[in-house]
N, C-alpha and C positions, 0 to 999 in steps of 0.2 A: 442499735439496740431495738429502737420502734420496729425498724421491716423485720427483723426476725420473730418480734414477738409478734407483730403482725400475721407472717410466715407459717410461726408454727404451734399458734394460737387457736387465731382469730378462723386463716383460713378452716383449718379443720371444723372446728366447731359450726362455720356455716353450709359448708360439705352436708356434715351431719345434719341439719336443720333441713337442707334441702330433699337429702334423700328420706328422709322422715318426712317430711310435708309428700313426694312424692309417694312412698311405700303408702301413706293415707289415701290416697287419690284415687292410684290404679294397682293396688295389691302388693304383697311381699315378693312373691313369687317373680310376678312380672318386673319390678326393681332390680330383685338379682338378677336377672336378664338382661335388663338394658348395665348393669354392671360389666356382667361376663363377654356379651357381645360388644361394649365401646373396649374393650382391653384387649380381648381378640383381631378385633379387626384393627384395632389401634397399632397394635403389637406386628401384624402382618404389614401396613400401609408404612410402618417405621421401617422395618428389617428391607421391601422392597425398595425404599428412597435411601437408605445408609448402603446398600449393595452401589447403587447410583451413584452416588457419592464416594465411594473407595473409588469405582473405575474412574472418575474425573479425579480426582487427588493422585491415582495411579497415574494414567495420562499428560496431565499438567506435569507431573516431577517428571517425568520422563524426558520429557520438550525442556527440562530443567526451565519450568515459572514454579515461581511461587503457588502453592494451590491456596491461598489466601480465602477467597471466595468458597469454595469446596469445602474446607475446615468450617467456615461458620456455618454453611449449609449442617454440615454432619452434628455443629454443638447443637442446632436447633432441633435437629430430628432425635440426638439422643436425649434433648430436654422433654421434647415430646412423648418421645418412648415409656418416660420415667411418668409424664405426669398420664398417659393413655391410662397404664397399669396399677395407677394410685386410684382406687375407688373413690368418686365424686362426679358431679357432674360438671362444676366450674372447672376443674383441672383438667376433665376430658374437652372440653369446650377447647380450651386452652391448647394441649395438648392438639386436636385437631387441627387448632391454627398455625401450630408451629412446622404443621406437614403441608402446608398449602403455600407455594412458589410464591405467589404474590407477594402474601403476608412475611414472609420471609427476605423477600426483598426490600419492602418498606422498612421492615424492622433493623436490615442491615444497614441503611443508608442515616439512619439514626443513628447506630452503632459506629457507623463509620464518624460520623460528626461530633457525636460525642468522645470518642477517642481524640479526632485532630485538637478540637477545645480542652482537653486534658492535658494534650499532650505540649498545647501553645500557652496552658497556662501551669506549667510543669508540676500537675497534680500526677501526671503517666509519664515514665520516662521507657525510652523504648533503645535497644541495643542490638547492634548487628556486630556479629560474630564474623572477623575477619576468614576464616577459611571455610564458611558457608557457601554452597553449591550457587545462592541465589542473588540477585542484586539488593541494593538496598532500594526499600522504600519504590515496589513496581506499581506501574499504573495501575490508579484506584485505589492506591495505600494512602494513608494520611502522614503527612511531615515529605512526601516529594517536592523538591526545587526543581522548576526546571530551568534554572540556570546554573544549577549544579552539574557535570558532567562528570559519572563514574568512571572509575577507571578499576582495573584489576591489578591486584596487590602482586608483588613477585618478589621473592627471597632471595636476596644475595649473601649469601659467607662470605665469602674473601674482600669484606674493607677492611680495612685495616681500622681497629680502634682508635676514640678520638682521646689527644691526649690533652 
């Protein structure tokens, strides 16, 4: 309940504050500017990196991996897209960051971690679907054993029922 009212609160209202202290500063005019230009180019730097992102997720499934990596790349850039296009300047800030490879990296490796500790301390639980195209759990996923060895599942009909 905190982070959303945090969320969708707090953030706005210092949105508001900022670009009010800014439009005092260096005019009305020039604010809606730097609005319209962080959205525009926001909007263009997203749509080029998400194009980016289909051909690696296209590719990877192809080679049948998992696009694992690929997918978070795309949630971050559609996170950004969303926050580029939301008038403020923390969100655009933000937004930026979420386009920039590094920051994206870091952020995943976090992500990745806090999943495994979710997942080890069974607040996530995670499910592989037996006639999935992909393995379970490929490197650089969290919950892989390697002293587990996959095997591929195969249907037999004709045993006979146990009685």
């Amino acid at each position: 309940m905190g982070r959303l009212l945090l969320l969708f609160i707090a953030l706005p209202a210092v949105e508001l504050a900022l670009l009010i202290e800014i439009g005092s500063r260096i005019g009305t005019p020039a604010t809606l500017g730097i609005i319209l230009v962080t959205g525009f180019v926001g909007a263009a730097l997203a749509r080029a990196q998400g194009l980016g992102v289909i051909r690696q997720i296209q590719l990877e499934t192809a080679e049948g991996r998992l696009p694992a990596d690929a997918l978070v790349d795309g949630a971050f850039i559609l996170v950004a897209a969303a926050l580029l296009v939301t008038p403020g300047v923390l969100t655009d800030a933000l937004g930026f960051l979420c386009l920039v490879p590094p920051f994206r990296a870091l952020a995943k490796r976090w992500i990745w971690r806090w999943l495994e500790r979710a997942v080890e301390e069974n607040r996530v639980r995670m499910q592989i679907h037996v006639d999935s195209p992909f393995p379970p759990f490929p490197r650089g996923m969290p919950g892989r054993d390697p002293d587990v060895v996959d095997v591929e599942p195969e249907r037999v009909d004709d045993i006979p029922p146990r009685l």
